[in-house]
MIVOVO-380212 format. One record per atom (N, C-alpha, C, O): z, x, y. Coordinates in pm, whole numbers, plus 32768, in hexadecimal, padded with zeros to 4 digits. Each point is the difference from the previous one (the first is absolute). Layout:
<pts>
ZXY...
</pts>
This chain:
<pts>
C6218DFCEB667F9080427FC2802F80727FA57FCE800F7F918089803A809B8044806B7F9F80237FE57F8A7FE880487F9F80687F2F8060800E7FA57F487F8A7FFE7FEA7FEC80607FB67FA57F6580607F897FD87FCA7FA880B37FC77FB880017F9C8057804C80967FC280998015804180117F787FBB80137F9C80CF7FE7805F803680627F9F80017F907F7A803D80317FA07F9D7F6D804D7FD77FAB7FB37F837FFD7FC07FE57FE97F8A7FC4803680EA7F6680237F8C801480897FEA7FC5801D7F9980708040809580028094800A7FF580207F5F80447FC07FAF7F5F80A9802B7FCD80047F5D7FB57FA27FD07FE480107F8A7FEA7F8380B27FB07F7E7FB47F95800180597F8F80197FD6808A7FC980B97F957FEE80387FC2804B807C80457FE480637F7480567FB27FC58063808180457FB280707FF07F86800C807380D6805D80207FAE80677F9B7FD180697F868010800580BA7FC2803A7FA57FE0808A7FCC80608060804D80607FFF7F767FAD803780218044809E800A7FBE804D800A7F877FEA7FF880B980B380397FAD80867F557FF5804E7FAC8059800B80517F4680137FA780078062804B7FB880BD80557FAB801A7F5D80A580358038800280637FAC7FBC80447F8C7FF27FD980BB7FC080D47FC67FCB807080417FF8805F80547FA7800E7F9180C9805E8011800380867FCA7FB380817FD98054805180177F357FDB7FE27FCB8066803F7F85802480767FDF7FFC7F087FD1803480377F8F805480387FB47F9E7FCF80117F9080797FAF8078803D7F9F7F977F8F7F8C7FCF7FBB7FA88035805B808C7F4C7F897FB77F93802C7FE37F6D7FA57FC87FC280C1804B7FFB80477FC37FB080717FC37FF38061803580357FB27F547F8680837FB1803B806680417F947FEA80737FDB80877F467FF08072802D7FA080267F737F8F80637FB8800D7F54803F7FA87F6D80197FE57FA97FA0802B7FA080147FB5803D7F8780997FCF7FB0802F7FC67FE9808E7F907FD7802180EC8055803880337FFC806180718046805F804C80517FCA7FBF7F9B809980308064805080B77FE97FDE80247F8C7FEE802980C4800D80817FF27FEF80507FC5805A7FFE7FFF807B80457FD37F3A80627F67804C8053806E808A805680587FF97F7D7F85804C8071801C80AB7F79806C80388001801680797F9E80237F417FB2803D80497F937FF580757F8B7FEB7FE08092802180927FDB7FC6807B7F98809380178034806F80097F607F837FFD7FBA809A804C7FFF800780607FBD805C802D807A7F5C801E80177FDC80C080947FFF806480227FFB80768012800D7F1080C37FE77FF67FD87F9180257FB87FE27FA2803F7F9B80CD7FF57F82801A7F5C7FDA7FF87FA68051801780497F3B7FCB7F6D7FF3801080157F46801480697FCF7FD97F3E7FE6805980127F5B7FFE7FA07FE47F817F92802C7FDF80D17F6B7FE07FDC7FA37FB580167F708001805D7FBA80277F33802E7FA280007F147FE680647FDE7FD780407FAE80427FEB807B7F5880607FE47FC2809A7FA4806180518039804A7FAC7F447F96807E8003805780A4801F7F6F8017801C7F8A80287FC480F68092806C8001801D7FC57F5A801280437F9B7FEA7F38807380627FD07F547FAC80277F9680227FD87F907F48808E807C7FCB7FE77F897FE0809E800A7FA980357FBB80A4800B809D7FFA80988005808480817FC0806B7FD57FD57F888078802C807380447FD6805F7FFF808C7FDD7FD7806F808980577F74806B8012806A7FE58056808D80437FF780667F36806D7F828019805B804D7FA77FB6806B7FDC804380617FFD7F367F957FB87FD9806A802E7FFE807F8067803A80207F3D7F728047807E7FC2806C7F887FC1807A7F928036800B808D7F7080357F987FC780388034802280C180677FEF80427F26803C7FD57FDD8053807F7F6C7FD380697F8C80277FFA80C07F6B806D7F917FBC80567FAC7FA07FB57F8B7FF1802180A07FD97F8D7FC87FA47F9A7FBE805E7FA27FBC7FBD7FB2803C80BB80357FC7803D7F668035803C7FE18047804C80427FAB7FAB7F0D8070804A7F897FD380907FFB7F8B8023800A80D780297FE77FF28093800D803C801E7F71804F7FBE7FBD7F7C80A8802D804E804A7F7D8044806780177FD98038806780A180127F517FFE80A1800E800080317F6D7FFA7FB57F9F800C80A3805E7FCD804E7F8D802980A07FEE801D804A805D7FE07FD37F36801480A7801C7F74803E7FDB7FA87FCD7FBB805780A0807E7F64802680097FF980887FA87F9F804C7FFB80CC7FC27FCA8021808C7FB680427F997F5980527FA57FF47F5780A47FAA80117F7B7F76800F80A87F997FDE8072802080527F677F7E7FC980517F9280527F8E7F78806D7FC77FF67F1380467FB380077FBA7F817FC4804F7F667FA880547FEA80A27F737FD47FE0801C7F6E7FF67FA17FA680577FB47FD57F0D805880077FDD7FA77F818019802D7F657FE0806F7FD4805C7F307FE67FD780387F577F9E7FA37FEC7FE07FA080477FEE808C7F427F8B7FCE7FAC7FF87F57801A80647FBC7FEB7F39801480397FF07F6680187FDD7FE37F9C7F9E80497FF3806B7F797FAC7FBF7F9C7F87804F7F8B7FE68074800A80297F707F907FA17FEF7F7A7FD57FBC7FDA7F667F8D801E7FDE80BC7FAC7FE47FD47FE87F477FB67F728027801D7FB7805F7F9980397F5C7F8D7F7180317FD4802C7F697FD2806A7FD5804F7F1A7FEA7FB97FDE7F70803380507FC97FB0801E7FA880DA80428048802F804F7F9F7FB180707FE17FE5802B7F907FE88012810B7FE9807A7FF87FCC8012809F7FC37FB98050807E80DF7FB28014801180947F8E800D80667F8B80077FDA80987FFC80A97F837FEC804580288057807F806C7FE780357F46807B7FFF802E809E804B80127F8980B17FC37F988019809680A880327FCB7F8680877FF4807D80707FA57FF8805280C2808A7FB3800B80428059803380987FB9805180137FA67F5A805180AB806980947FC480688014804080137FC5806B806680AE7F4F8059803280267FFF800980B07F8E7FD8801A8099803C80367FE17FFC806D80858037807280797FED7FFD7F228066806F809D804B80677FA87FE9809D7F9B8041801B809B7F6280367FCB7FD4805D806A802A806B80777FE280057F3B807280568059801680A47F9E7FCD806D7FA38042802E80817F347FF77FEF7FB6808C804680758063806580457FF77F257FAA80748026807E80807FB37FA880717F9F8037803480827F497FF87FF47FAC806E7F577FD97FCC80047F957FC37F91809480427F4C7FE87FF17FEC80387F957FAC7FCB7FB7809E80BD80157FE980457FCC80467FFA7F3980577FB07FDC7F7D80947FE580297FE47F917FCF80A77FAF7FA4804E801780B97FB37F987FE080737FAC80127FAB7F6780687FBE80057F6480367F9A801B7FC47F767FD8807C7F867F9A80437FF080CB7FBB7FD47FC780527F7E7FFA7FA17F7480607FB37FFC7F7080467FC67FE97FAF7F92800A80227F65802380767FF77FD27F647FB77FC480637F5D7F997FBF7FEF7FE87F8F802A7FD480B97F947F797FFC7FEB7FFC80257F89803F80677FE77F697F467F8F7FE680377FA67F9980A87FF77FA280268045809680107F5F7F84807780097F98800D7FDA7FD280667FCE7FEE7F1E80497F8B800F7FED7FC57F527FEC80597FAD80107F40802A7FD87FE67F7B7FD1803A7FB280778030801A806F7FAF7F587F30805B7F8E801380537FE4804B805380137FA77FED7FCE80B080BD7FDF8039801D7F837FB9807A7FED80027F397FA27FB380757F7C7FC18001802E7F7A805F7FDE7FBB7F21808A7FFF8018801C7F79806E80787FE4805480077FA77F97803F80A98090807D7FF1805B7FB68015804480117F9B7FFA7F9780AE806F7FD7803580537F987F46806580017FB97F307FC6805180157F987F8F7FED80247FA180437FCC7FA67F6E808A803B803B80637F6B80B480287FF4804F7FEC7FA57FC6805F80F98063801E7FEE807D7F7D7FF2805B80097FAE7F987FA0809880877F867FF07FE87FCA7F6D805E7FD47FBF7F0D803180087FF57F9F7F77806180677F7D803D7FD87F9D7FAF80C0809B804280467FA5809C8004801C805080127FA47FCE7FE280BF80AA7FF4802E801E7F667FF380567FD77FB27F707FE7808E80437F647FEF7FE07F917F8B80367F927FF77F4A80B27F967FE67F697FA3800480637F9D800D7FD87F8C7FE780C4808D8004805D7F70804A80517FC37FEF805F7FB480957F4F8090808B80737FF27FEA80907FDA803280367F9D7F71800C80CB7FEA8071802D7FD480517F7E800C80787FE97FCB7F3B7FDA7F8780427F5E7F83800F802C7FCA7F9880287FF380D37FDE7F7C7FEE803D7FB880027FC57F987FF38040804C801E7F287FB47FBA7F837FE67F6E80057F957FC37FF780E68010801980257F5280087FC37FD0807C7FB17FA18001806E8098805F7FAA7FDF809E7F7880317FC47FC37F9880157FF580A87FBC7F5C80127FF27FE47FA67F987F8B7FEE7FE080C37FE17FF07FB77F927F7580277F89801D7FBD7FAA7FC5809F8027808880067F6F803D7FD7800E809B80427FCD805A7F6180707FB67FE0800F80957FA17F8C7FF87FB87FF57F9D80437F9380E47FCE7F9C7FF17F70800B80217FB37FB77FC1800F80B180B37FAF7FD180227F6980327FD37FFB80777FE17FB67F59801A7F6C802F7FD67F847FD0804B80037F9680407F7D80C57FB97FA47FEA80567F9380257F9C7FE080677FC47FF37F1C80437F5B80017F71804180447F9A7FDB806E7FD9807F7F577FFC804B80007F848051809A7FD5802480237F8F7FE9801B80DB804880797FBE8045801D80767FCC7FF9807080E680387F6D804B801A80388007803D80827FB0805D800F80B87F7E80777FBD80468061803A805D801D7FE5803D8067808E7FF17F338064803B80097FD380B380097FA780227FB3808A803680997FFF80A780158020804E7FF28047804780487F877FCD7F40807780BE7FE0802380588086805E803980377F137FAC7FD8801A807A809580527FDF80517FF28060804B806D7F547FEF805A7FDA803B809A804E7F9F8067801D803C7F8B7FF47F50809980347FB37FE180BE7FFD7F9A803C7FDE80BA7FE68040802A80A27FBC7FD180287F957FAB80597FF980977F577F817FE080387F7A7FB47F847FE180437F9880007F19805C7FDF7FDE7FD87FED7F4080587FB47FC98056804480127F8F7F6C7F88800A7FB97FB48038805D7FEB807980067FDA7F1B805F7FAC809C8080804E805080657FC78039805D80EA7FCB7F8B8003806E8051805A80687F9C806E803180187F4B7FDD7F838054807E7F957FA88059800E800D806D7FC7
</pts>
């Protein structure tokens, strides 16, 4: 996230963090992180050849183990579909604590989360970082006029 920060830094209003303290309720980014057990062992269906290693079969049922202590870091999720990008997940800082979870995230400042996001990759990844060129080949429109946001850039017309 620090490359990406100091990359819009002067072009585009950063992010902020938004925070979540509780029971575990966001995955990385989907789902829960590979070896993370919130039980250290717990039983699963799964038999042994179609499980990870840490299985093991106990009185006829498959057991798992797991670590119950995780911490992960996401960068920016996107995917190009039709030659222009498409936002999937934010920046992301995830600490698994057995049930528990703390996640901090970025958050656009304000608006949108797929239009901030994808302003920003269309101007780094299809607009070799011209942001004239990113606002005049910006693809997308709604009842015929651009959906594109000053208010999302620094130096821009409504924020002089």
């Amino acid at each position: 996230m620090d490359k990406l920060r100091k990359e819009i830094e002067g072009v585009f209003k950063p992010p902020k963090n938004t925070y979540y303290l509780g029971k575990i309720k966001f995955g990385t980014p989907y789902f829960y992180p590979r070896n993370h057990n919130k039980t250290i062992i717990s039983f699963r269906h799964t038999p042994l050849k179609y499980s990870s290693n840490k299985s093991f079969k106990l009185f006829g049922l498959y057991w798992y183990l797991g670590w119950p202590i995780v911490v992960r870091r996401n960068t920016l999720g996107w995917k190009d579909k039709f030659e222009t990008p498409r936002f999937e997940w934010s920046p992301a800082f995830y600490l698994f604590f057995f049930k528990w979870q703390l996640c901090v995230w970025k958050s656009p400042p304000f608006g949108e989360v797929d239009l901030y996001w994808e302003m920003i990759l269309w101007w780094k990844e299809y607009s070799k970082k011209d942001i004239e060129l990113a606002k005049s080949t910006w693809p997308w429109v709604s009842k015929g006029v651009s959906t594109w946001d000053d208010a999302y850039l620094i130096k821009s017309p409504q924020n002089k």
